[in-house]
C-alpha positions as CSV (number, residue, x, y, z in Angstrom):
1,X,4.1,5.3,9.9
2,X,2.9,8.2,7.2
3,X,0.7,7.5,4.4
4,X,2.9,7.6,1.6
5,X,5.3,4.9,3.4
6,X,2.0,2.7,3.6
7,X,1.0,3.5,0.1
8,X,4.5,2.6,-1.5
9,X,4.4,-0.5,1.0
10,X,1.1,-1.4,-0.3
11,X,1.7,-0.8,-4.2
12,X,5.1,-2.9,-3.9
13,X,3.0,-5.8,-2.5
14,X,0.2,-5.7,-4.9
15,X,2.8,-5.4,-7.7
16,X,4.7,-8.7,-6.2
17,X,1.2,-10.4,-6.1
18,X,1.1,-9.8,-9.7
19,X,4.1,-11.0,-10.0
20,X,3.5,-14.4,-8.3
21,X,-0.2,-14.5,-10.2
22,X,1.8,-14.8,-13.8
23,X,4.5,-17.0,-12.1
24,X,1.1,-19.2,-11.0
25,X,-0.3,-18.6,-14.6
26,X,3.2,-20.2,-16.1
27,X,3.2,-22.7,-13.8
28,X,-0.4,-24.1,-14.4
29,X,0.7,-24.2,-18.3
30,X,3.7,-26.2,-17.7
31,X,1.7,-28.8,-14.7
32,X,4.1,-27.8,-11.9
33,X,2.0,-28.7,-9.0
34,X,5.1,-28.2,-6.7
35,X,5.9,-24.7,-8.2
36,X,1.9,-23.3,-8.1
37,X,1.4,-24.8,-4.1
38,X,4.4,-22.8,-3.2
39,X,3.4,-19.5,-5.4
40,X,-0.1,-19.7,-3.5
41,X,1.9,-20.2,-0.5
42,X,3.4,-16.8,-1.2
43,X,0.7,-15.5,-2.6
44,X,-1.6,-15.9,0.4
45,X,1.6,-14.0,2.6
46,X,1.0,-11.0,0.4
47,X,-2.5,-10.8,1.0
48,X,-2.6,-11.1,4.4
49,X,-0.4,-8.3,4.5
50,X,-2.2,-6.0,2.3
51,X,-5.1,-7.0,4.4
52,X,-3.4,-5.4,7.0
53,X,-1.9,-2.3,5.5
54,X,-5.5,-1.4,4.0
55,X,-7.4,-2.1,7.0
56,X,-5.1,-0.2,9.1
57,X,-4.7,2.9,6.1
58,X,-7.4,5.8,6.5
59,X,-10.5,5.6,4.1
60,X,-10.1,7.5,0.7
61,X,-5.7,6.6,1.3
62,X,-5.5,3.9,-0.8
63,X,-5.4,5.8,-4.3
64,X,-6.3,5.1,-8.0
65,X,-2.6,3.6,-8.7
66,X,-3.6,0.9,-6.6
67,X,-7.6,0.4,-7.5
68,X,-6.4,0.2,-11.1
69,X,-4.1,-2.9,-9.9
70,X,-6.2,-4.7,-8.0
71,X,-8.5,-4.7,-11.3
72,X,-5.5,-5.9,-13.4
73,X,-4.6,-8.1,-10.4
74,X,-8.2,-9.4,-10.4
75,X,-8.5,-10.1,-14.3
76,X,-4.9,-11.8,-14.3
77,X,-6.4,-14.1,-11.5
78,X,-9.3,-14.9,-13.1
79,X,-7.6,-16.2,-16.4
80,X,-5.5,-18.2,-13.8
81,X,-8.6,-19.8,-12.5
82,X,-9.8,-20.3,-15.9
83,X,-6.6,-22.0,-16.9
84,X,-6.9,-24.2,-13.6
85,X,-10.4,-25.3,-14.6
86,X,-9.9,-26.7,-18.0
87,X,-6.9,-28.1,-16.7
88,X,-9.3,-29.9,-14.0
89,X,-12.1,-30.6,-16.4
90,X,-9.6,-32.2,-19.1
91,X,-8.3,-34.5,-16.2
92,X,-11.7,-35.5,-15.2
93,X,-12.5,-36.5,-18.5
94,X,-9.5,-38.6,-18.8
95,X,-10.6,-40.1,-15.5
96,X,-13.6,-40.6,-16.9
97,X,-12.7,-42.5,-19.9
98,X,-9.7,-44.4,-18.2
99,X,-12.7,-45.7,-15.8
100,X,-14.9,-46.7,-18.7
101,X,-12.0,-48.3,-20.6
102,X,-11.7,-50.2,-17.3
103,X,-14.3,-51.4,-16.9
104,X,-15.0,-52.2,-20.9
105,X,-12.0,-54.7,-20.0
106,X,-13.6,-56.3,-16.8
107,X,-16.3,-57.6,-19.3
108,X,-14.3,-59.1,-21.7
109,X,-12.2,-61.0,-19.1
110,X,-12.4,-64.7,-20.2
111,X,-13.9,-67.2,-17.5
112,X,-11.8,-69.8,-16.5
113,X,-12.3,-73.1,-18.7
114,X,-13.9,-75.7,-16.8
115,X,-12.3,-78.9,-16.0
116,X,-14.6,-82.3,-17.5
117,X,-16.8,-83.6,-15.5
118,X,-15.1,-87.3,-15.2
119,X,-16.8,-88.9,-12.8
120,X,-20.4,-87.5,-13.6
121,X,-23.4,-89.9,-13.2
122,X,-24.3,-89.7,-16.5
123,X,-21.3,-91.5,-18.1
């Protein structure tokens, strides 16, 4: 395999990783769980195989094309793990205040009445 076959290999994988980052990104703002564990299924395919192609490519081969998209690459999935932790911090404090609401209730559970003592020694 030439370089420029490996470069054009490696420059249409990092562009269809950016792709599946903003599919990931649309996904985390609509709460498709489904959807984002198959895009990170994809995802980790495409890395693996860029992995590959860079750590069989020659030092110095890689070019400035593809530096500048791994940076945009990187920045995209940042704001995607951003947008996964306030998604993850706004559940837990639901949790949070679900549990507390819960157990507000267990307190104000009425005890059972008690039946009158009719055969009590004091009568």
């Amino acid at each position: 395999m030439g370089t420029d076959h490996k470069k054009t290999e490696l420059m249409s994988c990092l562009r269809s990783w950016r792709q599946i980052i903003r599919k990931q990104a649309r996904s985390v703002e609509a709460t498709s769980l489904d959807e984002l564990r198959d895009l990170t299924s994809q995802a980790s395919i495409l890395q693996a195989r860029i992995e590959e192609i860079i750590g069989t490519s020659a030092p110095g081969t890689i070019g400035e094309e593809a530096i500048t998209l791994l940076g945009d690459i990187s920045a995209e999935h940042a704001e995607c793990l951003r947008m996964l932790q306030q998604g993850t911090d706004k559940l837990k404090s639901d949790l949070s205040r679900l549990k507390k609401n819960r157990a507000s209730l267990n307190g104000y559970k009425q005890q059972p009445s008690r039946q009158p003592r009719i055969m009590s020694k004091l009568t």
